[in-house]
C-alpha positions as CSV (number, residue, x, y, z in Angstrom):
1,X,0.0,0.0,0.0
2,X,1.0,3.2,-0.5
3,X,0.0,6.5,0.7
4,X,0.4,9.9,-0.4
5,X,0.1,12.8,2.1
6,X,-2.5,15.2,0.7
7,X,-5.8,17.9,2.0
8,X,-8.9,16.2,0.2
9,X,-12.1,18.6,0.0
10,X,-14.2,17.4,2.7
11,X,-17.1,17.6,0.4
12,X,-15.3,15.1,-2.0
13,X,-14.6,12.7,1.6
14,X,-18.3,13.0,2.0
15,X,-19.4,11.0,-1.1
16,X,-19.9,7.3,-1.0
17,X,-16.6,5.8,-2.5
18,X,-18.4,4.0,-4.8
19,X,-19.3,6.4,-6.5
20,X,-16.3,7.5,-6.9
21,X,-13.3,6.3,-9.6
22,X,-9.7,7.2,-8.8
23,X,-6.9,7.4,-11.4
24,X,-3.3,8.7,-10.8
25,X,-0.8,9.2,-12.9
26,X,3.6,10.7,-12.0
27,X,1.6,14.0,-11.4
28,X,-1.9,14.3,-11.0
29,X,-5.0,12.5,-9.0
30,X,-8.4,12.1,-10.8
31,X,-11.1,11.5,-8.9
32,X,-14.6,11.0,-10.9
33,X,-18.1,11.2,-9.1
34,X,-20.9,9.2,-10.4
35,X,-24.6,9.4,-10.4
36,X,-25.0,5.3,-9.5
37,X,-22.1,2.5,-8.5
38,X,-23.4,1.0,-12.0
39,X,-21.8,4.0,-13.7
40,X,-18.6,4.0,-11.6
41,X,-18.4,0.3,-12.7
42,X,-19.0,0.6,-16.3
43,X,-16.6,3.8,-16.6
44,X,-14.0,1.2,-15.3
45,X,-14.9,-1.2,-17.5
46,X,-15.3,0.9,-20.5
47,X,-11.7,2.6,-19.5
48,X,-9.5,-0.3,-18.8
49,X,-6.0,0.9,-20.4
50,X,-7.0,4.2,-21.5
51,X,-4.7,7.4,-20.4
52,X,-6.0,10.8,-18.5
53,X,-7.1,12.6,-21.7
54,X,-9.0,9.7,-23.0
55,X,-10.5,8.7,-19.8
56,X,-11.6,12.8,-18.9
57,X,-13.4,12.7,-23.0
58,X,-15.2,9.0,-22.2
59,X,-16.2,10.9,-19.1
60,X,-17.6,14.2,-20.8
61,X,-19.3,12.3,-23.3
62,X,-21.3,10.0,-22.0
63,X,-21.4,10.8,-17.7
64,X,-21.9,14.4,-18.2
């Protein structure tokens, strides 16, 4: 496990974590709220393998 030292919105802490979906890259945490844990799931599914940019545009299109 690793952890990374960091201040996290408490409004983001309040949010069922699953509804949420968590990517990280060298530089940069991503965390993306959904509407229903189906969604969270799917957006995992549907971006298995897929970098930041991609993963933020699947988002905008179709959980937006």
């Amino acid at each position: 496990m690793f952890c990374i030292k960091t201040e996290i919105p408490q409004e983001i802490c309040e949010i069922d974590d699953e509804l949420k979906a968590i990517y990280h890259s060298k530089d940069t945490v991503c965390i993306w709220v959904f509407k229903t844990r189906a969604d969270r799931n799917r957006f995992t599914d549907e971006t298995v393998g897929m970098l930041k940019d991609k993963r933020e545009k699947h988002f905008e299109s179709f959980y937006i």
